[in-house]
C-alpha positions as CSV (number, residue, x, y, z in Angstrom):
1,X,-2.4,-4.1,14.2
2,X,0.7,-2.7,15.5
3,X,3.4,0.0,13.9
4,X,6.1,-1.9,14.4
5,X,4.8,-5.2,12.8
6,X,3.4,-3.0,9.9
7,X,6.7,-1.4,9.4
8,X,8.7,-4.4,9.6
9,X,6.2,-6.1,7.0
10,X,6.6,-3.3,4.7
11,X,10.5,-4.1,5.1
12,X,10.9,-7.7,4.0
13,X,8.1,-6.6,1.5
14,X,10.7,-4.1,-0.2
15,X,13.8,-6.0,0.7
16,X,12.2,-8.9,-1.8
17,X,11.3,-6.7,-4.5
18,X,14.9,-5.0,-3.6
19,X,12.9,-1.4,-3.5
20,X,13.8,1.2,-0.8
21,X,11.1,1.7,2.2
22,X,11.1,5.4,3.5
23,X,9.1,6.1,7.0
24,X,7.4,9.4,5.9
25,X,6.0,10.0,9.3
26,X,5.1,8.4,12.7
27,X,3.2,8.9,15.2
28,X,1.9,7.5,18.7
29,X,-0.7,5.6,16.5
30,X,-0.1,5.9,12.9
31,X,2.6,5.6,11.2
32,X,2.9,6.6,6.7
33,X,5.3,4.6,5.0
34,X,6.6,4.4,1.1
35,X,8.0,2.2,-0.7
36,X,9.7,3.6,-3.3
37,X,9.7,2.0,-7.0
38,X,10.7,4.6,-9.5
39,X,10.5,8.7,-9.8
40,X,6.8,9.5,-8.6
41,X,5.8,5.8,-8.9
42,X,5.4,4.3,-4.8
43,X,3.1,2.2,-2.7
44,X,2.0,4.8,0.0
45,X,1.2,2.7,3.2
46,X,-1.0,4.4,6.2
47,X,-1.3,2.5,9.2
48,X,-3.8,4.1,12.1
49,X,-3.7,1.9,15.4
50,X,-6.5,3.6,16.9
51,X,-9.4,3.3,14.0
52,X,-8.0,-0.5,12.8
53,X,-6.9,1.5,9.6
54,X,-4.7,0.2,7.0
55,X,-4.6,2.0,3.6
56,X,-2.4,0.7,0.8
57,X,-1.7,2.6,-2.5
58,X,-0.3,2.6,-5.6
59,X,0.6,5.9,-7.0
60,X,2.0,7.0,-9.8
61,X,2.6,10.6,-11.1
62,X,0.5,11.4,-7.9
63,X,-2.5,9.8,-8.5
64,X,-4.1,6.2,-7.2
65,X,-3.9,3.6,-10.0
66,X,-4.5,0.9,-7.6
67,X,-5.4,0.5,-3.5
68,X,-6.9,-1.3,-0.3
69,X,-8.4,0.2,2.5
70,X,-9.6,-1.2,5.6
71,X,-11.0,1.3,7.4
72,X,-13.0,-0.2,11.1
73,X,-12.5,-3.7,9.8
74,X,-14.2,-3.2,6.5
75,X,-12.1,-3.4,3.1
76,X,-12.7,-1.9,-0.2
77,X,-10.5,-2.0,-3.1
78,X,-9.8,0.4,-5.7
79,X,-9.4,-1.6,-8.5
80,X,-6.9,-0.6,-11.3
81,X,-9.0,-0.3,-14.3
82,X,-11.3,2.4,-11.9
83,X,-9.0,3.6,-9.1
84,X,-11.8,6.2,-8.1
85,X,-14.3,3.9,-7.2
86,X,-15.1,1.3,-4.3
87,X,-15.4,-1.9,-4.5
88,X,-16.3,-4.1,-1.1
89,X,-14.3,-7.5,-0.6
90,X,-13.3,-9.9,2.3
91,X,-10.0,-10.6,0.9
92,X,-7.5,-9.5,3.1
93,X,-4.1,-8.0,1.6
94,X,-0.7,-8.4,3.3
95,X,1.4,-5.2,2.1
96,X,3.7,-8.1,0.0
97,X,1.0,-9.5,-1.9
98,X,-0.2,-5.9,-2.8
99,X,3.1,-4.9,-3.7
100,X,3.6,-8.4,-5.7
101,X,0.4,-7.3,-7.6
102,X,1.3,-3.9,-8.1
103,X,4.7,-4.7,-9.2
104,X,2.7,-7.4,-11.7
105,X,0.0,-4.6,-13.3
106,X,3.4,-2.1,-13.4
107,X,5.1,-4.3,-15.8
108,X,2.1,-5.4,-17.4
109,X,1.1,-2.3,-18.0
110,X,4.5,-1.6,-19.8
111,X,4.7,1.6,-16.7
112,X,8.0,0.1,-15.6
């Protein structure tokens, strides 16, 4: 897991979805990323290099309706219809796939 691989996933992610990607912050070894779909509707992206960390959420009106964490190589998902809660799972998430399904629940949903 690396900040520039993460970042330049993110990238292609948002250039396919033609959304704007905004590097919020950066450091040695984590790096916050957003990728902007509306007014206060974004996928928030933290990437720590140090604790294997990759956090992935969908926020709107800034709350979590939707997210991934893998936190020490373990995932849990916060599922849409109970963003509070945890629910383990081996699937792993790429940032486009979780943006491709977030974009699919949006419009669904009748948010966007």
């Amino acid at each position: 897991m690396k900040l520039d691989a993460t970042y330049n996933e993110a990238l292609l992610a948002a250039e396919a979805f033609k959304l704007r990607l905004r590097v919020v912050d950066r450091t040695k070894s984590t790096q916050t990323l957003l990728i902007e779909i509306d007014v206060d509707l974004a996928v928030h992206i933290y990437i720590n290099t140090k604790k294997a960390k990759l956090n992935m959420a969908l926020v709107w009106q800034r709350s979590r309706i939707f997210g991934i964490d893998r936190e020490g190589g373990l995932l849990h998902v916060h599922p849409f219809d109970a963003p509070e809660t945890h629910q383990q799972t081996s699937q792993q998430f790429e940032i486009h796939e979780f943006l491709s399904l977030s974009m699919q629940y949006l419009e669904q949903s009748q948010i966007l």
